[in-house]
Phi, psi and omega in degrees: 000137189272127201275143176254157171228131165309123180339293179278029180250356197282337167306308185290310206286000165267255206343303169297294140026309191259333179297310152327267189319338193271313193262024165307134176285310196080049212284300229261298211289353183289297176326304182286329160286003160260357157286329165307318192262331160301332172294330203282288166337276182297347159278004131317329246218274173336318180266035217338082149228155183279190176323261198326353179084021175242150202290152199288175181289132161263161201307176182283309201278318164114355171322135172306177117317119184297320189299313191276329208216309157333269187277347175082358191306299208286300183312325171286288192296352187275274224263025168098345182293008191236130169340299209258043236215206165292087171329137130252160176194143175206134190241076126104216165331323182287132142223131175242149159227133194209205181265112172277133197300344153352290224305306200293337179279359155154013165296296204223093214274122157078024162286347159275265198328341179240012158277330194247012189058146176201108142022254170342306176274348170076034174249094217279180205288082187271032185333103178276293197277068142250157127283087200304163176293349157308308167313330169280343195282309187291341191262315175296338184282323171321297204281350202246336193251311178288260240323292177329310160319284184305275227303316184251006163297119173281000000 
């Protein structure tokens, strides 16, 4: 049943409305963009290439890596399979997903590192924790079809 509202009531009941829409968190359509962009992660990690489509540095020596292919370390914290791994976290409207700084602190030895490379040790840069623009294409459609959805369910 469609409820009428009076004309000079209508300033509140927009007023509300907007209020309504303004604090909806949007819980369920976040979640879901943030497993899209954790998947997303890990077919990086799989396709071992960076943002630009160029394939990471192989070792000098030609050797696996312990960190990348051995122990399985890196490969855990890439697609989530490790605790102490890829964060979500939503903050009201926010979503972030990133490395949680745990991992370096002793979860996951050297998964920031070898997302930024690091100079000094000569461990060049194997950028992983990205979003490609399909992903980013797929997380606005998410949010444009749930959100809208979330947003207007009676």
């Amino acid at each position: 049943m469609i409820e009428q509202i009076k004309a000079d009531d209508m300033p509140e009941v927009m007023g509300q409305m907007a209020a309504d829409l303004r604090d909806n968190p949007l819980t369920n359509t976040l979640e879901a963009v943030g497993e899209l962009i954790q998947q997303g992660i890990a077919a990086n990690f799989y396709k071992a290439e960076g943002p630009d489509g160029t394939r990471w540095a192989a070792r000098k020596d030609d050797l696996p890596h312990p960190e990348l292919i051995d122990t399985g370390a890196l490969f855990a914290a890439a697609t989530g399979e490790h605790t102490a791994s890829i964060l979500r976290v939503q903050h009201g409207r926010t979503l972030e997903v990133g490395l949680d700084k745990s991992v370096d602190d002793g979860g996951i030895k050297g998964a920031a590192v070898h997302n930024f490379g690091y100079p000094p040790r000569k461990i060049p840069q194997r950028e992983w924790l990205y979003a490609t623009d399909d992903v980013l294409d797929e997380a606005a459609r998410l949010i444009a079809e749930r959100g809208i959805t979330e947003l207007f369910v009676i």
